[in-house]
C-alpha positions in Angstrom: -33.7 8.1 11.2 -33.0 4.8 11.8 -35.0 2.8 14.4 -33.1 2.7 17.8 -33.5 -0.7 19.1 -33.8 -1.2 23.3 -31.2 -3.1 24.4 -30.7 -4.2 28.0 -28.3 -2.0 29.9 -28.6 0.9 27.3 -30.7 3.8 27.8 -33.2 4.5 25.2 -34.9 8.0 25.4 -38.4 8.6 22.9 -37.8 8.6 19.6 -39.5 11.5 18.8 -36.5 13.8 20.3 -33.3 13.8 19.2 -30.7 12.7 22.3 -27.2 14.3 23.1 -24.4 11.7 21.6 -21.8 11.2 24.0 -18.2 9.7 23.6 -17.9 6.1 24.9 -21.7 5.8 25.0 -23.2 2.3 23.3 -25.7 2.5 21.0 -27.9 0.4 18.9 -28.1 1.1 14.7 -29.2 -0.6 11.5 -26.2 -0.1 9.0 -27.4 0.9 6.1 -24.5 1.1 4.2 -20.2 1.2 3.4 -17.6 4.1 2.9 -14.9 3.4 0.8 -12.7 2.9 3.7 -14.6 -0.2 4.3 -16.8 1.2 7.4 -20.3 0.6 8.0 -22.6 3.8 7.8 -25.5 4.6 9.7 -27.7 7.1 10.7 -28.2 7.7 14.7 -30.9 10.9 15.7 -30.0 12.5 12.8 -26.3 12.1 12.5 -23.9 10.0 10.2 -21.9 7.0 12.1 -19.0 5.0 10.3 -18.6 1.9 11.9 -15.5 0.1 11.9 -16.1 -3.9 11.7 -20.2 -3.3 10.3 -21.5 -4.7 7.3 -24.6 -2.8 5.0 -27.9 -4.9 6.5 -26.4 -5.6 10.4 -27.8 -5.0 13.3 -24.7 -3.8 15.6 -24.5 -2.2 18.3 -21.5 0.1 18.5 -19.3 2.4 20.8 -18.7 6.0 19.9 -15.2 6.8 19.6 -15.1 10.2 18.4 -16.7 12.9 16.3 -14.6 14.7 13.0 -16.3 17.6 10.6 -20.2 16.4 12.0 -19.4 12.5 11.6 -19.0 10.5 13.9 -16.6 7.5 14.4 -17.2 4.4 16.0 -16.6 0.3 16.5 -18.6 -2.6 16.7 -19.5 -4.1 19.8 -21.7 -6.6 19.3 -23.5 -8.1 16.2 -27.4 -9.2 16.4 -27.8 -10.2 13.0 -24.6 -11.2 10.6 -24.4 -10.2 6.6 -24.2 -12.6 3.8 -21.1 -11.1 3.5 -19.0 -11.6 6.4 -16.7 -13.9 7.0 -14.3 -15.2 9.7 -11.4 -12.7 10.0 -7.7 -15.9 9.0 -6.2 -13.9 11.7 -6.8 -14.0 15.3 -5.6 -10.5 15.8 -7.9 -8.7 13.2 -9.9 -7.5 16.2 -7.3 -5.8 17.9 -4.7 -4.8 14.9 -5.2 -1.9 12.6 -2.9 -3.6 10.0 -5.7 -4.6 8.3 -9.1 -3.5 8.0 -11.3 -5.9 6.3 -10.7 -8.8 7.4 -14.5 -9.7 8.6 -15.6 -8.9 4.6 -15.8 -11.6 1.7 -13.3 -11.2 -0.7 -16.3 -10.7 -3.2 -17.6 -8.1 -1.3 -14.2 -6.4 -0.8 -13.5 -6.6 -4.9 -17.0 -5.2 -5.4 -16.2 -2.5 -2.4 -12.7 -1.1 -4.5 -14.5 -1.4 -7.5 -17.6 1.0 -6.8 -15.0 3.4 -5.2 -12.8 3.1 -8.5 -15.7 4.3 -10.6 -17.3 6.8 -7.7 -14.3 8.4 -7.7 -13.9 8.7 -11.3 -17.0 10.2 -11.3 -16.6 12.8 -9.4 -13.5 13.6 -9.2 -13.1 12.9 -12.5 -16.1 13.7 -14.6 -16.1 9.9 -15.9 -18.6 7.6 -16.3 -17.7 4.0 -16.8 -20.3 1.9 -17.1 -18.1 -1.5 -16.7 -14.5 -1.5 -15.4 -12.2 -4.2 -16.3 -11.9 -7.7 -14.7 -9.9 -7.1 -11.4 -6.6 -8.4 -11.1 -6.5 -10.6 -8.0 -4.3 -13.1 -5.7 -3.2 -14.8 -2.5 -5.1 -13.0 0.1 -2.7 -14.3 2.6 1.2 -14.0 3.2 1.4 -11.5 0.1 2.9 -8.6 1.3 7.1 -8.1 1.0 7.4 -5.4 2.3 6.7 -3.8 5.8 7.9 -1.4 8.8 7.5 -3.6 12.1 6.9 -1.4 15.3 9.2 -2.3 18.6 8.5 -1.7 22.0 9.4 -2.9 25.4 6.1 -2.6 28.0 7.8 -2.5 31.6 4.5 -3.2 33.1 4.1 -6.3 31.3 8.2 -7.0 31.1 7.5 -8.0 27.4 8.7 -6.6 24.1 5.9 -6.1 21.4 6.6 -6.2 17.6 4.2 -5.9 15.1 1.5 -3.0 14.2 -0.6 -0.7 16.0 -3.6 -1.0 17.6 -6.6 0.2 16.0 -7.6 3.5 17.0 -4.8 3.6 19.6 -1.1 4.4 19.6 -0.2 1.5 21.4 1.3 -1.6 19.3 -0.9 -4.4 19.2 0.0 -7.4 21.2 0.4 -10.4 18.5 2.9 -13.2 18.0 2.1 -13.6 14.1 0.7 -11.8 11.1 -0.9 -13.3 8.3 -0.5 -11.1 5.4 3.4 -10.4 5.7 5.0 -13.3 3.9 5.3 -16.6 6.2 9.0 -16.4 6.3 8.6 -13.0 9.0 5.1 -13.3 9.6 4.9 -15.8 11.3 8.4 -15.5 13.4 7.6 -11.8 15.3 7.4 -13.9 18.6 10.7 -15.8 18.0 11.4 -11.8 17.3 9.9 -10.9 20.9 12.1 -13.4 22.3 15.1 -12.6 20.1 14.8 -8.6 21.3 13.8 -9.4 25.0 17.2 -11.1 25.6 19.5 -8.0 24.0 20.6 -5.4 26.1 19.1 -3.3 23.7 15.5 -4.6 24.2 14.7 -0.7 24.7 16.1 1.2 22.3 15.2 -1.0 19.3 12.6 1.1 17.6 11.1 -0.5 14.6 12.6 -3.5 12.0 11.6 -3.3 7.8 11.1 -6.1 6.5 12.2 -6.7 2.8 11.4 -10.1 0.6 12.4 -11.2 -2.3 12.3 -14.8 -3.8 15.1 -16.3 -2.3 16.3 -13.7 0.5 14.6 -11.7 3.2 16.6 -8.8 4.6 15.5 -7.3 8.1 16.5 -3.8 8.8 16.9 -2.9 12.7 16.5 0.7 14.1 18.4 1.4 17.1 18.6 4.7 19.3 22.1 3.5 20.7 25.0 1.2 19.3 24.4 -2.1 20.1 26.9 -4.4 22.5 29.0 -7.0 20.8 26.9 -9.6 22.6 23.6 -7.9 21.0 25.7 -8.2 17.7 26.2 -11.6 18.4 22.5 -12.4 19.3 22.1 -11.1 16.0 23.7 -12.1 13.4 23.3 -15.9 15.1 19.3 -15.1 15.0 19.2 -14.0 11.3 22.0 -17.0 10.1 19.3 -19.3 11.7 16.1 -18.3 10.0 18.4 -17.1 7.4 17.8 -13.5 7.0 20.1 -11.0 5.7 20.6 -8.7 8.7 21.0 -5.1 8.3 21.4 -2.4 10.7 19.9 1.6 11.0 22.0 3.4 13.7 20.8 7.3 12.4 19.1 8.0 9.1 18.2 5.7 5.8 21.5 6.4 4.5 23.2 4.8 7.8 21.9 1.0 6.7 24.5 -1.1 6.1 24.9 -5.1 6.0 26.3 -6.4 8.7 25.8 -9.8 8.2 29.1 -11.7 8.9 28.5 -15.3 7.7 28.1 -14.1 3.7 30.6 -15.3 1.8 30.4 -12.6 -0.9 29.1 -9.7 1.0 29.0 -7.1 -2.1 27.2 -9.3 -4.4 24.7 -9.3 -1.1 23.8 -5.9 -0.6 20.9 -5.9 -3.2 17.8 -8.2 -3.0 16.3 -9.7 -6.1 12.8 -10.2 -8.2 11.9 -11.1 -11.2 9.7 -9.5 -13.8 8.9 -10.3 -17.5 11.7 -12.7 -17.5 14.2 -9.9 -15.9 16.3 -9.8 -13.0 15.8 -6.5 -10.9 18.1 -5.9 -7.8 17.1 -3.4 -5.1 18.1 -2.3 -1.5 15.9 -3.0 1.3 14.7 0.2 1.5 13.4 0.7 -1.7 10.1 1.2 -3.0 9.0 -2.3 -5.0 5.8 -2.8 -4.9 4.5 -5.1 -1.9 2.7 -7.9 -3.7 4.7 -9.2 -6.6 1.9 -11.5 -7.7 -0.3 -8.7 -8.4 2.9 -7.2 -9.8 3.4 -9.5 -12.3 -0.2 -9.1 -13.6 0.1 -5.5 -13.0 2.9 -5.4 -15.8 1.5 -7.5 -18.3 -2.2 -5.4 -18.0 0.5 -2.1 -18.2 2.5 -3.4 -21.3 -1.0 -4.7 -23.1 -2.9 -1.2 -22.4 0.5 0.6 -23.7 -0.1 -1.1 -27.0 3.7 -1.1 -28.0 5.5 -1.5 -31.6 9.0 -1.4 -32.0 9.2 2.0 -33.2 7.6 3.3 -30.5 9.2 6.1 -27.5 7.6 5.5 -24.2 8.1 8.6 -21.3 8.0 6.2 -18.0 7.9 9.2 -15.1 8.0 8.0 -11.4 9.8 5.7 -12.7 11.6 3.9 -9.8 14.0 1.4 -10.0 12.7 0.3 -13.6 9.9 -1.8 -12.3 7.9 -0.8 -16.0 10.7 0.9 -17.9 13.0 -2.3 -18.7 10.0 -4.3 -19.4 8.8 -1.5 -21.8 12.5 -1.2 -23.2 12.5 -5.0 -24.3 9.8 -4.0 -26.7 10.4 -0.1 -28.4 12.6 1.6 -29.8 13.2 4.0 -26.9 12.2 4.8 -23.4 13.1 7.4 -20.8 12.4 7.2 -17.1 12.1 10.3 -14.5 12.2 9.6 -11.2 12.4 12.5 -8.2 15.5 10.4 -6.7 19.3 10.4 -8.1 19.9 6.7 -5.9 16.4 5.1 -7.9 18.3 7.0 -11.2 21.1 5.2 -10.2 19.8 1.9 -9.2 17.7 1.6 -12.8 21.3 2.6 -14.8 22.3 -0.9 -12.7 19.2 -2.6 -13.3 19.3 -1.9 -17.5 23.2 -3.0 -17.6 22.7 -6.1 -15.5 19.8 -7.1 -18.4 21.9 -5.9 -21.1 19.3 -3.5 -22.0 20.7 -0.2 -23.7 17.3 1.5 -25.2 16.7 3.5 -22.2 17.9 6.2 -20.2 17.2 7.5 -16.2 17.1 11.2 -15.6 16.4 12.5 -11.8 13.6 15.2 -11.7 10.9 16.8 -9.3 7.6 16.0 -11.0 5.8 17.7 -8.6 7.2 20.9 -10.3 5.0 22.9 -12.8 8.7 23.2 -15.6 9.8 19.4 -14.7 9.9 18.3 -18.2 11.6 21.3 -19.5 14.4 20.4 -17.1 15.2 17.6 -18.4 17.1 16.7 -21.1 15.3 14.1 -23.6 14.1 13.9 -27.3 11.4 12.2 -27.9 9.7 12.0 -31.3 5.9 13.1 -32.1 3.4 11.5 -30.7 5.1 9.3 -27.8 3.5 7.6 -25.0 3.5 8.2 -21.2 3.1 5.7 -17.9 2.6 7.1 -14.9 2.9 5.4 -11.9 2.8 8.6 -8.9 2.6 8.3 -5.4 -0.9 8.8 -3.6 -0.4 12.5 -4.2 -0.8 12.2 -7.9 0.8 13.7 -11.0 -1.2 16.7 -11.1 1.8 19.1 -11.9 3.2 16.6 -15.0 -0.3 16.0 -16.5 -0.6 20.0 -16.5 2.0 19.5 -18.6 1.7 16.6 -20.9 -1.4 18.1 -22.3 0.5 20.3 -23.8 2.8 17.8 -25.5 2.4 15.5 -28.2 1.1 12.3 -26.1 -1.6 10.1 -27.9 -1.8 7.9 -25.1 -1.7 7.5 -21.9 -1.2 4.9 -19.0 -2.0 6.1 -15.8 -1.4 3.3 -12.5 -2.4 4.8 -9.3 -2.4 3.7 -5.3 -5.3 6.4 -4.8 -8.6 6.5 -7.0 -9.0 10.0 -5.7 -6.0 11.7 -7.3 -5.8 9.2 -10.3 -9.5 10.9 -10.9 -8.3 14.6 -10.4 -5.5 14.3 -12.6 -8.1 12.1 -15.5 -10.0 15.3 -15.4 -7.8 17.6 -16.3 -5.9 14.9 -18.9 -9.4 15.3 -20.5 -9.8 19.2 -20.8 -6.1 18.5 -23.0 -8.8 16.2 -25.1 -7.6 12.8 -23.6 -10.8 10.5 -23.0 -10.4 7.5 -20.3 -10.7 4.4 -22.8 -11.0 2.0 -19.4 -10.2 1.9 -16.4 -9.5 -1.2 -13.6 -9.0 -1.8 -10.0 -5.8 -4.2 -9.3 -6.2 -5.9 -5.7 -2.7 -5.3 -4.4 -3.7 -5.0 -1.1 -6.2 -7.5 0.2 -7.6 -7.3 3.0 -7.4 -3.6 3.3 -9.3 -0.8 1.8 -6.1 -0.3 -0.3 -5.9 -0.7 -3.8 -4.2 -0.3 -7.2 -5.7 1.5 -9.6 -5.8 1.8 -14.0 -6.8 3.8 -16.1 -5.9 4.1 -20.3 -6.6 7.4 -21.8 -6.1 8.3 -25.5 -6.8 11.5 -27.6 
């Protein structure tokens, strides 16, 4: 146990009997050390604490918030001594906003966070050991991210609108004017937003905007509960043509967002945004997945192309596939490659994507992975020995890999948003006789516990 140190105002019982924890009660601990969420951990009369905002080697004295499967949850207070490793959080909301979590932590000691639970993860999850991962793949920290779902919300009490995230550990959206990790362009415009919303008639029954960068455009989705007024219209489209933003509008479901922007000239040519990648132009609509730090994309894609090893008479199976983010990169350099993605519109959109590049090596088919018979499904020839990129959601591939062991697949590149299932599925990619060659954390989400994960296996 921990020593308990006495601190004015907090009731310290002897040590020598273990005390009834209460919710909402302050306590002092020594943190002793980090979870892979980022959280402190400590021990407090016997029981595990992790400690949003505490660093391994502080002194903090924390709140209990609650208590899940004989842990306990909690946030820092107060700090009496400061780590090495902490830093001042760049945005003046970290405190209060649960878009980000580790903000107070070094980048160092962030990379050297997602890189122990990289190869934790592959060890037991996956029966691994690697002894040294591969240099980390890293960027701007700041103003990175392209894509993002903005809460709304109009507080009566306060007569004020709110956009931004939520709170942490609380429903309620977290009262900001600006955000430092969503590129500039939006980031730092929510309270021009606030204004912008305050002033429609509609200030309470806008639910959320998505935000959606590219290079040269940002569109901004807006969900609304009721049709707007032609004045809110109006308010608008004359906001968005000032900070020019593509404005686009979500009465129902996804498939209800349409462009509504009235001062484009060519408004077809307008309904896709734009990035590049390995000296390709990829359109997408805003609602899309593309990944939400292109930077870390870029490098990501090189590291992917590099690991596949690829020769010109090589077939490449790209599965989750997407809009082509890997496959038309791939296709510039084999003979053949087939994606598989779960929807018919991403099928769609990389058919658009390959004939906008002039790229004819490749096919699209639509498929649900997550099936044990996908691959028989669908209909593609590949020859002997062909190689495989995954790129699943957090849930994993665990139904394909089943099934690729049974194929003829020398190698395989496996890029994951979750060490956990990336592991599970490396473990049973080995008992088909695949071994993990190396394996590499990708920081595409600074400042969070998120990350991007690699892994290269070959039998």
């Amino acid at each position: 146990m921990n020593a308990i140190k006495p601190k004015p105002g907090l009731t310290q019982p002897a040590l020598t009997q273990h005390r009834v924890l209460k919710k909402n009660q302050t306590y002092s601990v020594v943190v002793d050390g980090l979870s892979h969420e980022g959280r402190g951990v400590a021990s407090l009369d016997g029981q595990r604490v992790f400690i949003e905002g505490a660093l391994p080697g502080e002194v903090v004295v924390i709140k209990l918030l609650n208590r899940k499967k004989k842990v306990w949850q909690a946030q820092t207070q107060s700090i009496e001594n400061h780590s090495p490793d902490r830093v001042t959080p760049p945005c003046e909301f970290a405190d209060i906003c649960g878009g980000c979590s580790l903000q107070h932590m070094s980048l160092e000691k962030q990379h050297e966070l997602k890189q122990n639970t990289l190869r934790n993860q592959l060890k037991h999850f996956g029966q691994c050991e690697i002894d040294q991962l591969e240099p980390v793949l890293t960027g701007a920290d700041l103003g990175y991210r392209t894509k993002a779902r903005l809460g709304v919300r109009y507080v009566a009490k306060k007569n004020k609108v709110l956009v931004g995230f939520r709170e942490k550990n609380a429903p309620y959206l977290a009262n900001m004017n600006q955000c430092e990790v969503i590129d500039p362009r939006v980031g730092y415009k929510l309270q021009a937003l606030q204004d912008l919303i305050y002033e429609m008639d509609a200030r309470q029954t806008i639910a959320q905007i998505e935000v959606a960068a590219s290079e040269q455009e940002v569109g901004l989705i807006f969900r609304h509960l009721e049709p707007l007024s032609t004045g809110d219209l109006k308010k608008l489209s004359t906001f968005c043509n000032a900070h020019n933003f593509l404005l686009y509008l979500q009465p129902a479901g996804p498939a209800s967002v349409h462009l509504v922007t009235d001062f484009i000239a060519d408004k077809a040519s307008q309904e896709r945004l734009q990035y590049h990648i390995d000296g390709l132009k990829l359109s997408f609509h805003p609602l899309d997945f593309t990944q939400v730090n292109q930077s870390i994309n870029q490098q990501m894609v090189a590291r992917t192309l590099a690991w596949l090893d690829l020769q010109a008479f090589d077939n490449v199976l790209d599965l989750f596939c997407g809009l082509g983010n890997f496959t038309l990169p791939i296709a510039k350099r084999v003979s053949q490659v087939v994606g598989i993605e779960g929807s018919q519109a991403m099928v769609e959109r990389g058919y658009e994507n390959a004939q906008a590049n002039h790229i004819q090596n490749c096919k699209f088919y639509a498929a649900d992975l997550f099936l044990a018979d996908s691959l028989s499904k669908v209909d593609f020839d590949l020859t002997p020995n062909f190689k495989v990129l995954l790129d699943p959601p957090r849930s994993g591939a665990e139904a394909v890999v089943r099934q690729l062991i049974t194929k003829p697949v020398h190698l395989v590149v496996y890029v994951s948003c979750n060490a956990a299932t990336l592991a599970r599925d490396c473990a049973i990619l080995q008992e088909g006789g695949f071994k993990v060659a190396k394996a590499g954390m990708m920081d595409m989400f600074p400042l969070t516990h998120h990350m991007e994960s690699i892994a290269l296996l070959t039998r």
